[in-house]
VOZA-841442 format. One record per residue: residue number from 1; residue in three letters; y, z, x of N, C-alpha, C in turn. Coordinates in steps of 0.05 Angstrom, whole numbers, plus 32768, in hexadecimal, padded with zeros to 4 digits. Example, Ala and Ser with C-alpha at 12.3 -4.5 7.8 and 13.67 -1.06 7.14 Angstrom:
<sites>
    nr   rest    npy    npz    npx   capy   capz   capx    cpy    cpz    cpx
     1    Ala   7F8E   809C   8108   7FA6   809C   80F6   7FBE   809C   8108
     2    Ser   7FD3   808E   8101   7FEB   808F   8111   8001   809D   8102
</sites>
This chain:
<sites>
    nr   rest    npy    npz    npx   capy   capz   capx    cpy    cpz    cpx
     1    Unk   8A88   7CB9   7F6A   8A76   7CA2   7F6C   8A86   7C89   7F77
     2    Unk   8A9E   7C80   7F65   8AAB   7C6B   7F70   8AB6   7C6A   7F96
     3    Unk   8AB8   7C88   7F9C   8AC2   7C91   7FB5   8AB0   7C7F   7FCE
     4    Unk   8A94   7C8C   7FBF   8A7D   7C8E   7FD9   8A74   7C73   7FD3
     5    Unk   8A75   7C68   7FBC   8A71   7C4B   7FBA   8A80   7C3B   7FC6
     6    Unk   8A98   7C3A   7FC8   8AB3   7C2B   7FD9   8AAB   7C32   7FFA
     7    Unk   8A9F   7C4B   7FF8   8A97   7C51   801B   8A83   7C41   8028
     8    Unk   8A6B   7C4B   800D   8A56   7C3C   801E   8A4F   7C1F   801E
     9    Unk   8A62   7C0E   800D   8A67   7BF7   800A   8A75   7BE5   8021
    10    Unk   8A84   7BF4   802D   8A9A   7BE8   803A   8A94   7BED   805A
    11    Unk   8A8E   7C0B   805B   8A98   7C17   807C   8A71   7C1D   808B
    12    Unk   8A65   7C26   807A   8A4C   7C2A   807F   8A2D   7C0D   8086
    13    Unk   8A2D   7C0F   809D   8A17   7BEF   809E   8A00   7BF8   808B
    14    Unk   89FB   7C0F   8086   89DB   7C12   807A   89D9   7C05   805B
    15    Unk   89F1   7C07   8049   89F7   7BFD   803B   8A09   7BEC   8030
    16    Unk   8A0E   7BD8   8035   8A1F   7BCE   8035   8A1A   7BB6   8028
    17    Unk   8A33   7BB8   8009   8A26   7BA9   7FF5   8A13   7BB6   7FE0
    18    Unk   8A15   7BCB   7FE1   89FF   7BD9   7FD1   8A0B   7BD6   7FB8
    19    Unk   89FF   7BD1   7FA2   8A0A   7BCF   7F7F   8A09   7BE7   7F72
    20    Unk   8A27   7BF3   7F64   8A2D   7C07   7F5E   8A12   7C11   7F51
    21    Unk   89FD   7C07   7F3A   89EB   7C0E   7F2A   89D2   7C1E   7F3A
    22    Unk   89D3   7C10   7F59   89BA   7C12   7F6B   89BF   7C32   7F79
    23    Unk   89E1   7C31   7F7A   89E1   7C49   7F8F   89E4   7C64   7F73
    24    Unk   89ED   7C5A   7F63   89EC   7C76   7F4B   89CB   7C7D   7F3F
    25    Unk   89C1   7C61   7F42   89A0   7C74   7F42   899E   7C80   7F58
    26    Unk   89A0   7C74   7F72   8994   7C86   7F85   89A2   7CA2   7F8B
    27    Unk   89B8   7CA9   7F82   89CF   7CCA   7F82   89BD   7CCE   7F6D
    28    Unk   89B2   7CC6   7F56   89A9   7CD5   7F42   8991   7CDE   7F49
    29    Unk   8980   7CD6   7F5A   8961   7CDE   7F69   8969   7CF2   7F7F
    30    Unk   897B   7CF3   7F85   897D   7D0B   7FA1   899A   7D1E   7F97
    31    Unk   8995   7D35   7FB0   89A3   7D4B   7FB0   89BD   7D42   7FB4
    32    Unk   89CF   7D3E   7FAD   89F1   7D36   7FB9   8A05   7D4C   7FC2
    33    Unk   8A0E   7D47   7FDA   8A27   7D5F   7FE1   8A42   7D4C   7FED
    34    Unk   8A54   7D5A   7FE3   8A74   7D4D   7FE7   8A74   7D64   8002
    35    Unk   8A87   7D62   800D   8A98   7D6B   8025   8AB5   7D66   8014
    36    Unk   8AC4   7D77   800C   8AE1   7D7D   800C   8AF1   7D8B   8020
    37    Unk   8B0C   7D80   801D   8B23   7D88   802A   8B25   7D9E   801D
    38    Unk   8B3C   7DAF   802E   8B4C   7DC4   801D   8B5B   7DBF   8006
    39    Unk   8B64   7DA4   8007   8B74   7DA2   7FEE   8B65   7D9B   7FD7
    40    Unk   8B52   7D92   7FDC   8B38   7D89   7FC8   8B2D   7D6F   7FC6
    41    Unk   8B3B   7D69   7FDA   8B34   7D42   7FD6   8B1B   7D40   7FE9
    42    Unk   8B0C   7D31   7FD8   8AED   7D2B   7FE4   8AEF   7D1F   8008
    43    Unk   8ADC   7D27   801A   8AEB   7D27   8035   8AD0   7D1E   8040
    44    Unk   8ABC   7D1F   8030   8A9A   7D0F   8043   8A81   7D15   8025
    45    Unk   8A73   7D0D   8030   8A58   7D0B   801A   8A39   7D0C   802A
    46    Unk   8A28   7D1C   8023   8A0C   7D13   8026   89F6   7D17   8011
    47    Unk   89E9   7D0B   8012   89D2   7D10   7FFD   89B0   7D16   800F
    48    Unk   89A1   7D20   8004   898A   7D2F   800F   896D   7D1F   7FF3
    49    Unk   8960   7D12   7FFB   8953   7D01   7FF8   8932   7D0F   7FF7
    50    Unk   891E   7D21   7FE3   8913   7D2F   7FE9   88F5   7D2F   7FD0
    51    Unk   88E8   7D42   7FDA   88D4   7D3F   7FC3   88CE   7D64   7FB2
    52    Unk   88E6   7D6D   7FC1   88ED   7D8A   7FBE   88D9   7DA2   7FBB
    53    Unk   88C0   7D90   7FDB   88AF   7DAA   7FE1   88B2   7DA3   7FF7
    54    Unk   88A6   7D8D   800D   88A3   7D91   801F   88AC   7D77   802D
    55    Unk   88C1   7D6F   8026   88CF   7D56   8030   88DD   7D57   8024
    56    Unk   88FD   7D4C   8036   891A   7D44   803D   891F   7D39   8048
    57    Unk   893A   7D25   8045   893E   7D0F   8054   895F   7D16   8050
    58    Unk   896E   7D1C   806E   8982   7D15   8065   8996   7CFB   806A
    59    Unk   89A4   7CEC   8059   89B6   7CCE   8056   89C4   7CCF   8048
    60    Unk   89DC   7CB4   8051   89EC   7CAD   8052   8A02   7CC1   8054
    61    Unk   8A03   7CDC   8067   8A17   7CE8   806F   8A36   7CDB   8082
    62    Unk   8A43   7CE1   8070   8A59   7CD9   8078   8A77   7CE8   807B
    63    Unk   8A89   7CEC   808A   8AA5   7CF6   8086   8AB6   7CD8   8083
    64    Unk   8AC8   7CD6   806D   8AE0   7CC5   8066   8AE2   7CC5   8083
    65    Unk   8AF5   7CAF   808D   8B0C   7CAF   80A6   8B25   7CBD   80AB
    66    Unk   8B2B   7CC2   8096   8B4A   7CCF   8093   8B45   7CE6   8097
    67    Unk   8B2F   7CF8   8093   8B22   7D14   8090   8B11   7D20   80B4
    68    Unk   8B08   7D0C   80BC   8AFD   7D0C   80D3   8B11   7D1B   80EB
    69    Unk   8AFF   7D2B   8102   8B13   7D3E   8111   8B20   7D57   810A
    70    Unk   8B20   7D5C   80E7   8B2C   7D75   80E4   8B11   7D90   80DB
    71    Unk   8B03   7D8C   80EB   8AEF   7DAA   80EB   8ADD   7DA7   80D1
    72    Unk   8AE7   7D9B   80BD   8ADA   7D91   80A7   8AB7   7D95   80A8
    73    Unk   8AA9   7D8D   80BA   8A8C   7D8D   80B3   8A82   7D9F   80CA
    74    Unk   8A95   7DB4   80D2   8A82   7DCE   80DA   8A71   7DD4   80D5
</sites>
């Protein structure tokens, strides 16, 4: 949480400024997926925004910078 909060706080325009309380309700209403490295350190994030019959939305997908270029989101 603190990861993707520091992300989408800082590097992302869609949110920017978002209050830790606002973005942990909204991960708690949708589907969440990490993207990891091989070594295990968290490497991107998206969440899937849905009514889980016949609508999905997918946002705020992201890869870290440091992680970016290595095949990671094949």
């Amino acid at each position: 949480m603190d990861r993707v909060h520091g992300y989408l706080t800082r590097d992302a325009y869609w949110s920017t400024g978002i209050p830790p309380d606002v973005l942990e309700q909204a991960l708690s209403n949708s589907l969440c997926f990490g993207l990891y490295a091989p070594d295990g350190a968290q490497a991107g994030f998206c969440r899937v925004i849905t009514d889980r019959a016949t609508y999905a939305y997918l946002a705020d997908v992201f890869v870290f910078p440091e992680h970016r270029g290595h095949g990671l989101g094949m």
